[in-house]
C-alpha positions in Angstrom: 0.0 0.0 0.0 2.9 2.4 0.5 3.9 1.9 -3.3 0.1 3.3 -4.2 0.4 6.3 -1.7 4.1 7.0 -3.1 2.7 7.1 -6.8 -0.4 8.4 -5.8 1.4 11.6 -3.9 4.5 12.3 -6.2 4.0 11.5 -9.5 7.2 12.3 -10.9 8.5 8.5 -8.9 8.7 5.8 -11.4 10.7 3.1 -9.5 10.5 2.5 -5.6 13.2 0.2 -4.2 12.3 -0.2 -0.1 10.4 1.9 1.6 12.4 5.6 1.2 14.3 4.7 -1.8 11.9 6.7 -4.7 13.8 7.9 -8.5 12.3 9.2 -11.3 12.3 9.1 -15.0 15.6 10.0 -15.3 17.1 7.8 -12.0 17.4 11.3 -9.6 16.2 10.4 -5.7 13.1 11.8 -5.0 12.8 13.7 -1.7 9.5 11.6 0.3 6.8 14.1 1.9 6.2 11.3 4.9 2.9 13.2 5.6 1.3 13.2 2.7 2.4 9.6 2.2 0.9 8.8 5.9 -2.2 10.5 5.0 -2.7 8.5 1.5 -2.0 5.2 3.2 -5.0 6.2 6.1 -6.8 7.1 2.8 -6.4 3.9 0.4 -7.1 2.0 4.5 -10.2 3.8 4.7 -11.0 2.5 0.9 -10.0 -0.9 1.8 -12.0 -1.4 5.3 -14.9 -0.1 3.4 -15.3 -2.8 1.2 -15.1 -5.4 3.6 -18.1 -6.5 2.8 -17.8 -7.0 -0.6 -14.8 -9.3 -0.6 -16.4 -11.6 2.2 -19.8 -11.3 0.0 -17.4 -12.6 -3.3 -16.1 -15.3 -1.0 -19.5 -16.9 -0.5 -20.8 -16.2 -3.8 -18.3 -17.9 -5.4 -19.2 -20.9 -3.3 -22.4 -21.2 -4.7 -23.5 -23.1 -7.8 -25.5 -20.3 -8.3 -26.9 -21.6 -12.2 -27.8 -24.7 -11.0 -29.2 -23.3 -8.2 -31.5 -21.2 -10.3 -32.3 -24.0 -12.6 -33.3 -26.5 -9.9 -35.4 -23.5 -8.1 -37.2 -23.1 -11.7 -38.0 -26.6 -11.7 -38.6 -27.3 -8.5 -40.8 -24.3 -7.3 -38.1 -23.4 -4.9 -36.5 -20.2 -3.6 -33.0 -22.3 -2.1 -31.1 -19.4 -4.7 -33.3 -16.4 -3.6 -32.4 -17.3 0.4 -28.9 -18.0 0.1 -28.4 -14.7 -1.7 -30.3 -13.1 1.1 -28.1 -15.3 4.1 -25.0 -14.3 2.8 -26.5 -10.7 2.2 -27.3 -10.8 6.0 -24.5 -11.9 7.2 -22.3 -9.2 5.4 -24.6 -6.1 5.0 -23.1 -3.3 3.6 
């Protein structure tokens, strides 16, 4: 994540070797701002956290045969798709 907020806050850097080690285009050192790099990483964190939900919500969906699912609910007069969307809706709301 430090690699985003170091592009993300000087956009001159085109290669990053460690943590403090930044060059441009031409191979010069690039002086780091630390605070605006702090303050971008709380940023893309904030981003991240947010969507929480949305990767555990993947997880489960993924798990699902979700076609066959539909097609034996068609068939069958079921709703076994409809309430497993809704469980793992629950259990990760947004």
């Amino acid at each position: 994540m430090r690699d985003t907020a170091i592009r993300n806050t000087h956009s001159n850097v085109v290669t990053i070797n460690g943590d403090t080690d930044a060059r441009d285009i031409d191979g010069n050192s690039v002086v780091l701002d630390e605070a605006l790099i702090t303050a971008e990483i709380s940023r893309l964190q904030g981003i991240h956290d947010s969507q929480e939900y949305a990767r555990a919500r993947a997880t489960e969906y993924a798990a699902l045969n979700q076609f066959e699912m539909q097609f034996d609910d068609q068939v069958n007069g079921t709703t076994t798709w409809i309430d497993a969307i809704n469980d793992i809706k629950a259990r990760f709301p947004k």
